[in-house]
C-alpha positions in Angstrom: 67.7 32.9 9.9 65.2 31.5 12.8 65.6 27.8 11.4 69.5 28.6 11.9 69.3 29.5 15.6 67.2 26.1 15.7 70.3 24.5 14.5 72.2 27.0 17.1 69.8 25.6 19.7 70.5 21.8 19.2 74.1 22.3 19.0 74.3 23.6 22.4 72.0 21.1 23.1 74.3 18.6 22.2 77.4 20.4 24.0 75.6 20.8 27.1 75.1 16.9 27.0 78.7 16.3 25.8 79.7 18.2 29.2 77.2 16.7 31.3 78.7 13.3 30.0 82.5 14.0 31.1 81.5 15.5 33.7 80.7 12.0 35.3 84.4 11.0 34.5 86.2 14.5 35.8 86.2 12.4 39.2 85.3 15.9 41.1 87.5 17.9 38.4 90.9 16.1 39.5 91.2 14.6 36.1 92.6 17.3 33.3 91.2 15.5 30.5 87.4 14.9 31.2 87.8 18.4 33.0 89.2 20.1 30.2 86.0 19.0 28.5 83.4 19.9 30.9 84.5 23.4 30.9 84.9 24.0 27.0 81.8 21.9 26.3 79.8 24.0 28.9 81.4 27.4 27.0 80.7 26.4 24.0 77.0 25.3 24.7 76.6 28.9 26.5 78.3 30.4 23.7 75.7 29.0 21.0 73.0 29.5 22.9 73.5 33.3 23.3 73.8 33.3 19.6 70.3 31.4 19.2 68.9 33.7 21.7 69.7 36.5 19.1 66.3 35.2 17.0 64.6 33.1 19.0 62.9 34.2 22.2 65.0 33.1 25.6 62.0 31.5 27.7 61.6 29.0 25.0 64.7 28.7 24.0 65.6 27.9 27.6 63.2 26.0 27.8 63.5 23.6 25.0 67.5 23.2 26.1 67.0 22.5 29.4 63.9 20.2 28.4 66.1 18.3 25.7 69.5 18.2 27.7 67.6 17.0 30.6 65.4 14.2 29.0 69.0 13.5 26.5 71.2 12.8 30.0 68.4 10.4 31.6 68.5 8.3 28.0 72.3 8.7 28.6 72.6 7.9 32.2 70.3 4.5 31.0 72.5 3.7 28.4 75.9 3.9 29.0 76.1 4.0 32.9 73.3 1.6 33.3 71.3 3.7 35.5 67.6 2.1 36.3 64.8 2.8 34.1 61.9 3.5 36.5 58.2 4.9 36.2 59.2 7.9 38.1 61.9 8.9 35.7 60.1 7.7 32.6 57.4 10.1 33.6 59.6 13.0 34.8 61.1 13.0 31.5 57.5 12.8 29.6 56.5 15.4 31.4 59.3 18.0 30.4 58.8 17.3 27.1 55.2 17.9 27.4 55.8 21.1 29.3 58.2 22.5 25.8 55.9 21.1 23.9 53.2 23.0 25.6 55.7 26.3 25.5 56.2 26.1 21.8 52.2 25.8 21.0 51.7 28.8 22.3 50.2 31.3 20.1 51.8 34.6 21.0 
């Protein structure tokens, strides 16, 4: 059941991304369309979450979503709205996943 909320985990992962995403073409949430799927993205990422939560303990979990949606939005902002790839934001990103990585090794 804990490799499920892992799953759980990267789905909302993934939705919280997806949300993030249209979020950027909501045009401050007067467009129905990318608006519509900001808010059901963002429930549904909450949604699985509190189901992965259920198994797997919240700091981490929190951790690792907020780690992996934030590093997952700079490869995203890169990529498709051609935002710059600097040292600063290269690093930023290495060092959240250093920090979850650093969470996860722990031995309690």
């Amino acid at each position: 059941m804990r490799n499920f909320s892992w799953l759980l985990l990267a789905a909302s992962i993934a939705a919280e991304v997806v949300g993030t995403i249209a979020l950027r073409h909501a045009d401050g949430f007067t467009r129905a369309l990318p608006s519509a799927v900001v808010a059901a993205a963002y429930a549904l990422a909450i949604w699985l979450m509190a189901l992965a939560v259920r198994q797997l303990e919240v700091g981490l979990a929190y951790a690792v979503w907020a780690g992996a949606g934030t590093a997952l939005i700079a490869v995203c902002g890169v990529l498709l709205f051609g935002e710059a790839v600097t040292l600063a934001r290269c690093l930023g990103v290495a060092m959240i996943v250093l920090g979850v990585v650093v969470l996860h090794l722990d031995p309690r």
